[in-house]
Every structure is written in C-alpha cells, then in structure tokens.
C-alpha positions as CSV (number, residue, x, y, z in Angstrom):
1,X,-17.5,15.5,-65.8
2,X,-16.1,12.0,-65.3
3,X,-12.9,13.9,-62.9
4,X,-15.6,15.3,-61.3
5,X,-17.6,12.1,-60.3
6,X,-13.6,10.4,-59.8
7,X,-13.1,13.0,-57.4
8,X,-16.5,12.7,-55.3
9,X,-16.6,9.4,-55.1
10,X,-12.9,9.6,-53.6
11,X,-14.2,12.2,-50.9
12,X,-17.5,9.6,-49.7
13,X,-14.8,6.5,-50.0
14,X,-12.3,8.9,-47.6
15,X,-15.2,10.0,-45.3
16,X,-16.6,6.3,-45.1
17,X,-13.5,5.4,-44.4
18,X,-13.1,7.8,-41.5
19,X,-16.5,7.1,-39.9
20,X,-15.9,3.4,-39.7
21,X,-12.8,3.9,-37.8
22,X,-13.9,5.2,-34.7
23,X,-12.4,4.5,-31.1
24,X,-15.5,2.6,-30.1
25,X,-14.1,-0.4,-31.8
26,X,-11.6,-1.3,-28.9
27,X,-12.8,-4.5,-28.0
28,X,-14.3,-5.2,-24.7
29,X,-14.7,-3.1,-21.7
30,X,-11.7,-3.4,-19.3
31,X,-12.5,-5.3,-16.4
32,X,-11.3,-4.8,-12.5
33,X,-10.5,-8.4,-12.0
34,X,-7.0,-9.3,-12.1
35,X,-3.9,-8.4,-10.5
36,X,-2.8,-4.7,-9.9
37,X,0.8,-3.2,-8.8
38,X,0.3,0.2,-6.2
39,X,2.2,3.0,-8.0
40,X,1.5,6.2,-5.9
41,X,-1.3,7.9,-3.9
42,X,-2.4,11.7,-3.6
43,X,-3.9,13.1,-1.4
44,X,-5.3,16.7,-1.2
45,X,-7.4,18.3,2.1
46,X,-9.8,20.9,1.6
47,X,-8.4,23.9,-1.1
48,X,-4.6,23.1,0.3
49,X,-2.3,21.9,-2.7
50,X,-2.5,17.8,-3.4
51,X,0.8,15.7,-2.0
52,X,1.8,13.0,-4.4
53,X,3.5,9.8,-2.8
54,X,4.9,6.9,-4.9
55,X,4.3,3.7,-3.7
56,X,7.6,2.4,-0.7
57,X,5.8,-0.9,0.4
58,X,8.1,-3.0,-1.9
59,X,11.4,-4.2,-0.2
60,X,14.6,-3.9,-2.0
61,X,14.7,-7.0,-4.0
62,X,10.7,-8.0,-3.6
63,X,9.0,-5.3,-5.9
64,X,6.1,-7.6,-6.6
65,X,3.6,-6.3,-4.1
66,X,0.2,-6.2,-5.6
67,X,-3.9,-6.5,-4.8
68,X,-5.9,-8.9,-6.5
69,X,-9.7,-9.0,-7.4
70,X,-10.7,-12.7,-7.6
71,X,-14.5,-12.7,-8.8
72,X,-16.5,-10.8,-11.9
73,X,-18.1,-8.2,-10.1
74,X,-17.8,-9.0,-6.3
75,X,-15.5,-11.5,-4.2
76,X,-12.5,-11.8,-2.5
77,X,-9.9,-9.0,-2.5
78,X,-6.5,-9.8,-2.3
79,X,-3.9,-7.6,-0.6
80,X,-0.3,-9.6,-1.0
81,X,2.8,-7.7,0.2
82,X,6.2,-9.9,-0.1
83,X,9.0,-9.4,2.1
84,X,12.5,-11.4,2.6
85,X,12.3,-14.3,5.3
86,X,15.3,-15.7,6.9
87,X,16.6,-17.6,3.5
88,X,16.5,-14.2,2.5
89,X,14.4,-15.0,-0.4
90,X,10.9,-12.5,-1.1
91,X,7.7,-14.4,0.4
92,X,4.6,-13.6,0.2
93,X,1.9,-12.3,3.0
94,X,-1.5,-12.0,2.2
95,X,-2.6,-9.7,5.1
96,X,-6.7,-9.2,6.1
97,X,-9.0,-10.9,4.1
98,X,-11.3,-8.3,2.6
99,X,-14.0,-8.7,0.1
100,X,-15.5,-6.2,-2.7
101,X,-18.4,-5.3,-4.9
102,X,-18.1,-3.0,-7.9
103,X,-21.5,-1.6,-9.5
104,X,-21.1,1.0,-12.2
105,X,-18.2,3.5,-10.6
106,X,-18.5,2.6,-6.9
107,X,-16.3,0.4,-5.5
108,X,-17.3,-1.0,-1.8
109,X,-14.6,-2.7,-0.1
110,X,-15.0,-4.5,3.3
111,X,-12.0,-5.3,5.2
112,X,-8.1,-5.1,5.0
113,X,-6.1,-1.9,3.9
114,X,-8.8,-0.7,1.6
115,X,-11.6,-0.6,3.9
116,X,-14.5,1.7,2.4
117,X,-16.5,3.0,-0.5
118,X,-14.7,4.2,-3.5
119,X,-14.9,6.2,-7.0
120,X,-13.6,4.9,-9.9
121,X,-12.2,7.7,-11.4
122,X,-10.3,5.3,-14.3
123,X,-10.5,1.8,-15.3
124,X,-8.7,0.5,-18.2
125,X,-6.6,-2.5,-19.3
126,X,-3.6,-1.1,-17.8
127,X,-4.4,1.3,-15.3
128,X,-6.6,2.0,-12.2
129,X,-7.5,4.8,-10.2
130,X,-10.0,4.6,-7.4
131,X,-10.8,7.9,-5.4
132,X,-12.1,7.7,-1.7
133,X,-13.6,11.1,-0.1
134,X,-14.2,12.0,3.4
135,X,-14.7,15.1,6.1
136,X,-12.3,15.3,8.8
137,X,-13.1,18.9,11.0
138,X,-15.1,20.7,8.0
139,X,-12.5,20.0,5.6
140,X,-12.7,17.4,2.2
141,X,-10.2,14.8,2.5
142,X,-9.9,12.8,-1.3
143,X,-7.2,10.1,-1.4
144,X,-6.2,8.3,-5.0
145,X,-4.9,5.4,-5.4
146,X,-3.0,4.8,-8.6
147,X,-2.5,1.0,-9.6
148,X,-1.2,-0.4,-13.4
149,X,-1.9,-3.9,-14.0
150,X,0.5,-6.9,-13.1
C-alpha cells in the first residue's frame, strides 16, 4: 500500500510539475518599438505562385540599413539607409519622415517607403512580419515584409 501511495503521489508531483511549466510564462509581450534590419519580401498576385526577394538595399560594406519605431504605440518611423560618401566611409540617410500607429494587428503608416495600412502577421522579440494587401485589375496583390531585430 505505501508503493502505491509513493507512486501516486510521484504522478500529481510530475503532472504539477508539467502544468506549471507552460509557454505562457515568457515574460512580456514583444513590442514593435525598436530597431529592425529588412531581410526579404514576398510577394504573391492573385492564385500565381509567391516570388521571394532578399533584401539588396545594403551597399557592400554598409549592411546596417534598418527602420526604426521611436514611440510606444504611435510616433515617428524611421527609415535609415547608409551608403559610402566620398571618404568612402558608410553614412547614414534618413529618407521621408513617416509616422505610425499600431492598434492590435494593424499597423497604419503615413509617409516614406511604407506608406499604408498593414497586418501584422508576426511580432516577436526577434522577428517582424507585416503584410500589406491590395487589388490591382481584379487580382489580390499581398506583399510581406520580413524584418529581424537590430
């Protein structure tokens, strides 16, 4: 009798164990703010096949290209592509000031490269994917923009 209680109270020790480990306990939700590197974007019209392009923006020697939200949840949005002035060392250039609001999954962006409304289709602490949809001549145009964190 007493292997049998040893052994049950083993089994609720293991499954308590087990239940109090769950994947909710990751800390904080990731936040958009910060400093993000382009990767690649796809892009797929109507029921055609998806192209897949990695980012080329960065010149040889300056691969520090990035965009920037500066606020909590709305501000200014950075878009800061470097390039190699006469000294031939990387400098950087801002480009159109844009500004942005995030509220659950949409993303509205006024100004600059990223004009529009988009889907966030992942946020985490490394990576961000936002999704932009639109109709060109009947057919569904989605762009995605991959981005991992500076």
């Amino acid at each position: 009798m007493k292997k049998i209680k040893a052994i049950m109270f083993a089994f609720v020790l293991a499954g308590m164990t087990v239940v109090s480990c769950s994947s909710d306990d990751s800390g904080p939700a990731p936040m958009i703010e910060g400093k993000w590197n382009p990767i690649k974007t796809v892009t797929k019209v109507g029921t055609a096949g998806s192209q897949s392009q990695n980012y080329a923006g960065n010149e040889p020697g300056c691969d520090k290209d990035y965009i920037e939200f500066v606020g909590t949840s709305s501000g200014n949005l950075r878009d800061v592509v470097f390039f190699k002035n006469a000294q031939n060392s990387c400098t950087e250039d801002e480009g159109t000031a844009a500004t942005w609001s995030k509220s659950d999954k949409i993303l509205n962006v006024n100004g600059g490269n990223f004009d529009g409304d988009f889907t966030i289709t992942k946020l985490s602490n490394s990576e961000l994917i936002i999704e932009s949809t639109s109709n060109i001549a009947g057919q569904d145009l989605v762009v995605k923009y991959y981005f991992r964190k500076a």
